[in-house]
C-alpha positions in Angstrom: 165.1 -66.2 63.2 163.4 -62.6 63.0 165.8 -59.2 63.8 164.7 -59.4 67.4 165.4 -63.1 68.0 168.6 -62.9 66.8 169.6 -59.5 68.5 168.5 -60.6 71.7 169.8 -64.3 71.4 173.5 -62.6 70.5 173.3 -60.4 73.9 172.1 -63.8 75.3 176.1 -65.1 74.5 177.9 -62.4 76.1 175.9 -60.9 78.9 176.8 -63.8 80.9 180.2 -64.4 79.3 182.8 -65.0 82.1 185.7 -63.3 80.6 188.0 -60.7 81.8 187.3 -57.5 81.0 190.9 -55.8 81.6 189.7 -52.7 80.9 187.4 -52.2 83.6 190.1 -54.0 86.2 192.6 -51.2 85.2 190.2 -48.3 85.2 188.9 -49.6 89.1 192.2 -50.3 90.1 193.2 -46.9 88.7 190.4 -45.3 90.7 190.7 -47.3 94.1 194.4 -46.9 94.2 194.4 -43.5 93.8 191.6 -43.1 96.8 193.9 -45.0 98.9 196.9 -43.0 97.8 195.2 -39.7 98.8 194.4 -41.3 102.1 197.9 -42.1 102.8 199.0 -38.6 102.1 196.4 -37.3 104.4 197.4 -39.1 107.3 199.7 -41.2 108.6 197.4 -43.4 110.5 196.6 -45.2 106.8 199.9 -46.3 106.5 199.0 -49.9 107.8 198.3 -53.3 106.2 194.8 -53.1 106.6 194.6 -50.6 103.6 195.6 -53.2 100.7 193.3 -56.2 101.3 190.4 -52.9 101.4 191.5 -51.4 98.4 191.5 -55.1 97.0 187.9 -55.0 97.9 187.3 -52.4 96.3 188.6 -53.1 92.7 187.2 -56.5 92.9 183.4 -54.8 93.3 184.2 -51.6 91.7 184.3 -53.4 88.5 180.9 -53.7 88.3 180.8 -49.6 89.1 183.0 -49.1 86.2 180.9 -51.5 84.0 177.6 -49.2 84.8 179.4 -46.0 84.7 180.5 -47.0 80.6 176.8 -48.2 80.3 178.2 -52.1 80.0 175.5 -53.0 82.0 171.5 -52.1 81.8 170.4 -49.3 84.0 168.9 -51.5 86.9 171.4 -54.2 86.6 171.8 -55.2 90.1 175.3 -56.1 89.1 176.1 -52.3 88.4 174.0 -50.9 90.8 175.5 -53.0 93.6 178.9 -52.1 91.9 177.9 -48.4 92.7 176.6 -49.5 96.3 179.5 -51.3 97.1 182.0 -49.7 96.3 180.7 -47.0 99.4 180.5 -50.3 101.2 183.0 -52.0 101.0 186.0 -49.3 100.8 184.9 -45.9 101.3 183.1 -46.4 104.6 186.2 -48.1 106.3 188.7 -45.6 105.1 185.9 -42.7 106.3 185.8 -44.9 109.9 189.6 -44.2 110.2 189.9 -41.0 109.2 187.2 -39.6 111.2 188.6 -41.5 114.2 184.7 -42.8 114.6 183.5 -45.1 117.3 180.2 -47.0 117.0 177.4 -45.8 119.0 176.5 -47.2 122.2 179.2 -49.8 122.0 182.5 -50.5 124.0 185.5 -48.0 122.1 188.3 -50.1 120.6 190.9 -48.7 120.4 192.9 -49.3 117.2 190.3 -50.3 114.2 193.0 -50.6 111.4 194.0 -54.0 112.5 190.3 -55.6 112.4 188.9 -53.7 109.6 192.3 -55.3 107.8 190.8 -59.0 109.2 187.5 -58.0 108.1 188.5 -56.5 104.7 190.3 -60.4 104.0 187.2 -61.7 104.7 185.1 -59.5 102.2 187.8 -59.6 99.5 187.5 -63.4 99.6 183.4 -63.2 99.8 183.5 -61.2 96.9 185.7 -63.4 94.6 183.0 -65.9 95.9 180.5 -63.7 94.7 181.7 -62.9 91.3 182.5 -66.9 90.6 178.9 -68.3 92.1 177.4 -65.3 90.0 178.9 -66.0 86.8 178.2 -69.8 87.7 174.2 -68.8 86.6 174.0 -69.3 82.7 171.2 -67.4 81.1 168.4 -69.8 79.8 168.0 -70.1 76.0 165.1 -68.2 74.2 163.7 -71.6 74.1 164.0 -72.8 78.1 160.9 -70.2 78.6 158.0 -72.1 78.1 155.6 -69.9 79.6 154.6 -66.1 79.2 152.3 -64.4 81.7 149.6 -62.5 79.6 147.8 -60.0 81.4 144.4 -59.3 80.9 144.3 -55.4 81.3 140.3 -54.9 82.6 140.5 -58.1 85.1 143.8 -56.8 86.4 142.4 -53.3 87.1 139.0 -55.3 88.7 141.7 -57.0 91.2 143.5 -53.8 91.8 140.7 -52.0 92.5 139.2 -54.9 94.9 142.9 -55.0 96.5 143.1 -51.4 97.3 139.8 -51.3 98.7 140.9 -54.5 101.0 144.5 -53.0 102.2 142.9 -49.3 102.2 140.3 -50.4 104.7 143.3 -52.4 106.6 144.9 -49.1 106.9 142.1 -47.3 107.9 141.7 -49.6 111.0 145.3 -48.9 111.8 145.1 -45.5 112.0 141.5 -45.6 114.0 143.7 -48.3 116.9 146.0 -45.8 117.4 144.5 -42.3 117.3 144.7 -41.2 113.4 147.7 -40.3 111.3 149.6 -38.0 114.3 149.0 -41.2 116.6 150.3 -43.8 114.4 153.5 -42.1 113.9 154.1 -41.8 117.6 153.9 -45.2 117.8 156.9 -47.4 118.7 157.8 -51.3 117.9 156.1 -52.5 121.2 152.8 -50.9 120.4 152.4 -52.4 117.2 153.7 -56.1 118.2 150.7 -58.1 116.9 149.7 -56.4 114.5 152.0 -57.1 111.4 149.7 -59.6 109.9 147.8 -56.4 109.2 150.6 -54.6 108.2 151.5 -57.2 105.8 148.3 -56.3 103.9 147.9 -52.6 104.1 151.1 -51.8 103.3 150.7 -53.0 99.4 148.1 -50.0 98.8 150.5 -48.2 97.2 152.0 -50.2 95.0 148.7 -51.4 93.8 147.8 -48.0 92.9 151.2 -47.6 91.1 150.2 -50.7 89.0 146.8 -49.8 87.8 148.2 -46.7 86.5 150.9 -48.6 84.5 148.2 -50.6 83.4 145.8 -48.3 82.3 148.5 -45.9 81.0 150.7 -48.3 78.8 148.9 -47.7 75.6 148.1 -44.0 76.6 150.5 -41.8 75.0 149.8 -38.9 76.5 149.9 -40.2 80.3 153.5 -42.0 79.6 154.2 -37.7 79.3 157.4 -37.2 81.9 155.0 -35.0 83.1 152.6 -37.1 84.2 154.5 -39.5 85.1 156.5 -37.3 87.1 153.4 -36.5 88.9 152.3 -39.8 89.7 156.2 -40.7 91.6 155.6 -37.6 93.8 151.9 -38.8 94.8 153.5 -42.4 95.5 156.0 -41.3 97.2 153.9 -39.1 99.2 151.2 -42.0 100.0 153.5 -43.9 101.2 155.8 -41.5 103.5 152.7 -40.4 104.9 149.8 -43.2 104.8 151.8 -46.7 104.7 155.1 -46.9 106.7 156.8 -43.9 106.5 155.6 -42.5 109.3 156.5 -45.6 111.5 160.4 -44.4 110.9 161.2 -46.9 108.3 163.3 -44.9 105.9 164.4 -48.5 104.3 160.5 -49.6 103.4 160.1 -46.0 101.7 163.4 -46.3 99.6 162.7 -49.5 98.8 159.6 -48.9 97.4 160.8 -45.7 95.2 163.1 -48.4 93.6 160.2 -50.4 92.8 158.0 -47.7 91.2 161.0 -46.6 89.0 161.8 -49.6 87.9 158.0 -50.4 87.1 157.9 -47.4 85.7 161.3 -48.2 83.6 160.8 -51.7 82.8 156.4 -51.3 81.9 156.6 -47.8 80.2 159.0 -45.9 78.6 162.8 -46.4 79.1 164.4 -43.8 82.5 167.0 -41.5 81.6 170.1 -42.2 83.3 170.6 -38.9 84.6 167.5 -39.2 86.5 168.5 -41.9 88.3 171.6 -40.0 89.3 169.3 -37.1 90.6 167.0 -40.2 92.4 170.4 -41.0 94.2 171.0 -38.0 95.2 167.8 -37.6 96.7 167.7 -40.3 98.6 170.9 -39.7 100.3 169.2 -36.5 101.5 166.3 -38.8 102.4 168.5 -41.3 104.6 169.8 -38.0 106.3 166.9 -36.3 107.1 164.8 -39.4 107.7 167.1 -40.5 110.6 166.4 -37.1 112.1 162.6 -38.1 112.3 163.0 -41.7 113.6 164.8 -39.8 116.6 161.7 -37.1 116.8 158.6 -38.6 115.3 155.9 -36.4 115.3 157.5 -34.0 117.8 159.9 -33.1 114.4 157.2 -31.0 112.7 156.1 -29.3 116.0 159.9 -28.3 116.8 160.6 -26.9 113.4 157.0 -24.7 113.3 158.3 -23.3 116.6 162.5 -22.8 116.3 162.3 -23.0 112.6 164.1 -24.9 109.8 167.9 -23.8 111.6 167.4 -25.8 113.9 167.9 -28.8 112.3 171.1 -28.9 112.6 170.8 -28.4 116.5 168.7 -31.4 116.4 171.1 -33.3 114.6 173.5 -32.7 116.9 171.6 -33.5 120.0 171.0 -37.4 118.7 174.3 -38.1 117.0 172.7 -37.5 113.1 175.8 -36.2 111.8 177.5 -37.1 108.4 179.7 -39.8 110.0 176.8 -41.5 111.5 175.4 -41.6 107.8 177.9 -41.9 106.0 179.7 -45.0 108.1 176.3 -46.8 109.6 173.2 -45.6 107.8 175.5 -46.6 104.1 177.5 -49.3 105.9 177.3 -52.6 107.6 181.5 -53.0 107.5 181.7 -50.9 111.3 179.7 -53.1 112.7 180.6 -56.4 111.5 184.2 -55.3 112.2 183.3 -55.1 115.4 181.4 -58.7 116.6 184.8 -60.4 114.3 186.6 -58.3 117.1 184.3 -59.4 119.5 184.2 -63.0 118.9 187.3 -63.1 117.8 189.1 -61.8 121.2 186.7 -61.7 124.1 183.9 -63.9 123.8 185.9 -67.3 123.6 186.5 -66.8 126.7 183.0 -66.0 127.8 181.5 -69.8 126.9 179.5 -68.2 124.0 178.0 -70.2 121.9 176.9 -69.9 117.8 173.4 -69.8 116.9 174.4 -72.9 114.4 172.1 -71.7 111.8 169.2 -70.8 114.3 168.7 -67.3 113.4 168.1 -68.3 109.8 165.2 -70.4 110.9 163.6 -67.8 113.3 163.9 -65.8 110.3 162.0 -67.5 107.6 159.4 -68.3 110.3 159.1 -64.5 110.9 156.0 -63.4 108.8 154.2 -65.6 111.1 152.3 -64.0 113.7 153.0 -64.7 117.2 149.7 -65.4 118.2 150.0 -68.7 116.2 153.8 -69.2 117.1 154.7 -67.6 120.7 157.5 -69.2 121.4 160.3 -68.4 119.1 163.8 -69.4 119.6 166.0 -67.2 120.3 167.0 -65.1 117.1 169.5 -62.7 115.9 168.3 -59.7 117.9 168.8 -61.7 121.0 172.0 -62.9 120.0 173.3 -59.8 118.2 172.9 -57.8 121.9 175.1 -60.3 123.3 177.9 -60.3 121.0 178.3 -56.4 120.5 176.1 -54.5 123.3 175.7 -56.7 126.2 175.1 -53.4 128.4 172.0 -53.4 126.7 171.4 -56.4 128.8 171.8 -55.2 132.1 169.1 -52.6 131.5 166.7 -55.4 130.3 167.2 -54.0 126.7 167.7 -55.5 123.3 170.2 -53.8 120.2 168.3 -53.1 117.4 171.2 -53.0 115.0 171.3 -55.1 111.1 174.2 -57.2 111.1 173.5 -57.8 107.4 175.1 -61.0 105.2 178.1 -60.9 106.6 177.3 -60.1 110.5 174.5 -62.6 110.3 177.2 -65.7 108.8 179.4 -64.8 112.0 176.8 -64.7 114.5 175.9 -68.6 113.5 179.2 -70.0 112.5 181.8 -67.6 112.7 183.6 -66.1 110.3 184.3 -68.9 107.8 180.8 -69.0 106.9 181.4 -65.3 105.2 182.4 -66.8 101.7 180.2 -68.8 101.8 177.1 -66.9 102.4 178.8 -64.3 99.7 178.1 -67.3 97.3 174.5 -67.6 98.2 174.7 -63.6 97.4 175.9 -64.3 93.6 173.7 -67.0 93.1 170.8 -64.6 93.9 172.3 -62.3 91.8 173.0 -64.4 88.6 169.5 -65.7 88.6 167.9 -62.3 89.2 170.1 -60.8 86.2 169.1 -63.8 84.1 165.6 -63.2 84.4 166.4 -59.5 83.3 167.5 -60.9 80.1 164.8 -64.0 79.4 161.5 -62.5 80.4 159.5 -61.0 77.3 158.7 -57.3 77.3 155.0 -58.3 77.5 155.3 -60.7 80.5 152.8 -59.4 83.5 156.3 -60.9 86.0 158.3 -58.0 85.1 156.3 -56.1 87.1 157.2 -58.0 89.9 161.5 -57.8 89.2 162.0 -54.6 91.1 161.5 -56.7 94.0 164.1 -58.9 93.2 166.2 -56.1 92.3 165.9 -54.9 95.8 166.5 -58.3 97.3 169.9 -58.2 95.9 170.7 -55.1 97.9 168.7 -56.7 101.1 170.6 -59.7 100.5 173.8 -58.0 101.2 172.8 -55.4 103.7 169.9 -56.9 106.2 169.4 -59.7 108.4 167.2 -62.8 107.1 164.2 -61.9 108.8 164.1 -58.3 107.6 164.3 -59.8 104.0 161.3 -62.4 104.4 159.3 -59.9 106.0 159.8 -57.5 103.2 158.7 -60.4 100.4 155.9 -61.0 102.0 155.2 -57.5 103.2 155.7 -55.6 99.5 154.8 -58.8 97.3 152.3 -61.5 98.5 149.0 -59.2 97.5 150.8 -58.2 94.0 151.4 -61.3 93.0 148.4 -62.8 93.8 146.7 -60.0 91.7 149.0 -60.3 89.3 148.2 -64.2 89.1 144.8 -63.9 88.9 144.7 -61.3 86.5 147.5 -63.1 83.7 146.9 -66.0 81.6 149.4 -69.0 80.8 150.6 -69.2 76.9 152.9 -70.7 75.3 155.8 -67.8 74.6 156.7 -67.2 71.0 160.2 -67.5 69.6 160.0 -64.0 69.0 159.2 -62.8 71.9 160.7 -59.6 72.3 162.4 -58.8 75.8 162.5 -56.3 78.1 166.4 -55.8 77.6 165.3 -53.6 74.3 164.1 -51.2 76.8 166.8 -51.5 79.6 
């Protein structure tokens, strides 16, 4: 066994090691406690039970935090990143709910939170014990359990990248010549485009296709893996994809997503990322999230308002359509509010309403989402329909449907209630052990780690969207990729020394 083989075969035996780390558990529990502690002497309202089972929460997943913040963890380790993530999530956000005395949107007021965000809190501090166990529960594979390595053949890959933009570029084009050119197409709304996300599914990969022939053609370039360059290139994508493919629809989700993807590419196919440049990427798209919900209120109208009033008025706008920090902070960051409220919901009012569980429906509706409903018109009814019932059934009297993300836990209640939480938290870890185990087997060479930022974003869609939202983005962001990416590799044998892309996490 060569240097490599061994190095990467002894990080092999305690990357996945289930053991206690007790100095991350006191340094989280340190942390949390303290947070909570400041609460408490802040206000009186947070001296109630529902604070412990959330600060429990909180330790349990800020562990993970802790883990990336000592760099125990690679850089885009979904473990630490969701650590990060849910620590925001999963105890900030309901302690920022009470102390701002914040009501949900739209919805019925309740009118003491404390005791259901406690409920809710039990709930999420037993999903995430789940979580941890069923995560742990994945063993990575030996250096030997990898049969196969994906080879990729740089000049046919850059012939199918070339052949794919030209497809999904032409796809785009059409879009924008249905609907009036690029000032058109953002003034769209869902009901315009209904029909046409079999075309979306397509166009929409342009970008990312350009991002890969770039790492393709630039890997043994030294002087385009420059910061500089690359620095350049992350601007451009970002820009081609606000502006040509997506962004301009108002999906702020789609465009972050994808900025995690070219990163990681970046990161994983290139040359290592600095951490503090991920801290500044954070940063950034906070600011994004803000400023983006602000457009999917105005849509094109945004531009035209600030050329005439000027950038202060932005915070006049944000006024007029409820964009302040607590809207960002507790429902663009946060699914907790809202699933807090359907537990209340179900929980209190509608057993005595005759309402009945989707039983695993919306699940189906969506994995059958990507198809078009040309070929399948008659869907059953699915957690949009079903979600308006539960929390906004005024919506219903005005013939209108909610358009809120219920997310893992939201989606678990609104088929069987809320024992189904844990279990769907288990499902969660699974995902999450296998997508950290592939972080550790694949080879540094292998064409598939081009494709792991997608996983590493279904980890975080996993937790925070609905079923059909997370289909829709596989397909949407990885069905032309892979196929390219297919085509364009060879099958072999892999190597016992096979170096992996851990060396450069």
């Amino acid at each position: 066994m060569n240097t490599t083989t061994a190095k990467n075969a002894k990080h092999i035996n305690t990357f996945f090691l289930p053991r206690i780390d007790m100095s991350s558990i006191i340094l989280a529990s340190f942390l949390c406690l303290t947070v909570s502690i400041g609460f408490i002497f802040t206000s009186d309202k947070f001296i109630h039970w529902f604070i412990i089972p959330t600060t429990l929460s909180g330790i349990v997943i800020g562990v993970d935090a802790v883990n990336w913040v000592r760099k125990r963890v690679p850089l885009f380790d979904p473990r630490g990143l969701l650590g990060i993530f849910g620590l925001h999530f999963f105890f900030l956000a309901p302690l920022l709910h009470i102390a701002w005395d914040y009501q949900l949107l739209y919805l019925r007021p309740m009118e003491d939170w404390r005791t259901w965000f406690g409920y809710m809190s039990i709930l999420n501090f037993v999903g995430l014990c789940v979580y941890n166990i069923a995560r742990r529960w994945i063993k990575p594979y030996s250096q030997n359990r990898l049969q196969t390595v994906w080879r990729l053949n740089p000049h046919l890959a850059l012939i199918g990248l070339y052949f794919g933009m030209l497809f999904t570029g032409l796809l785009q084009f059409l879009i924008f010549w249905q609907f009036g050119g690029i000032e058109g197409f953002a003034r769209t709304s869902p009901q315009d485009v209904r029909g046409w996300g079999w075309i979306f599914t397509f166009s929409e990969s342009f970008p990312l296709l350009l991002l890969f022939a770039f790492v393709v053609f630039a890997r043994d370039k030294p002087l385009l893996r420059s910061w500089t360059v690359i620095g350049i290139v992350i601007v451009i994508f970002f820009a081609i994809r606000l502006v040509f493919f997506g962004g301009l629809s108002g999906s702020r989700s789609s465009t972050l997503y994808a900025m995690i993807w070219a990163v990681c590419v970046v990161h994983f196919y290139l040359r290592p990322v600095p951490r503090q440049l991920v801290h500044f990427g954070i940063a950034l798209a906070i600011v994004f999230i803000y400023l983006g919900g602000l457009y999917k209120s105005y849509r094109a109208d945004l531009l035209q308002i600030i050329q005439d009033e000027g950038i202060q008025s932005i915070p006049r706008l944000l006024d007029e359509v409820n964009r302040g920090v607590e809207e960002v902070v507790v429902e663009d960051f946060g699914r907790v509010s809202v699933q807090t409220y359907m537990l209340y919901r179900l929980t209190e009012e509608l057993p005595y309403e005759n309402f009945e569980y989707a039983h695993g429906r919306t699940y189906l509706v969506g994995l059958l989402a990507p198809i078009p409903s040309a070929i399948f018109p008659d869907r059953p009814t699915g957690r949009v329909e079903l979600g308006t019932i539960v929390i906004e059934p005024d919506a219903l009297l005005y013939g209108g449907l909610s358009s809120r993300i219920y997310a893992l836990a939201g989606e678990a209640m609104l088929n069987f209630g809320w024992p189904a939480i844990p279990f769907m938290f288990g499902i969660w870890g699974l995902i999450v052990g296998l997508v950290c185990r592939w972080l550790i087997v694949i080879p540094y060479d292998d064409t598939r780690i081009l494709l792991l930022p997608m996983l590493i974003v279904l980890c975080f869609l996993f937790l925070t969207a609905d079923l059909d939202l997370n289909v829709i983005y596989l397909v949407r962001q990885g069905l032309v990729p892979i196929v390219i990416l297919w085509f364009a590799s060879r099958k072999e044998p892999l190597e016992p020394s096979s170096e992996t892309i851990r060396q450069t996490a």
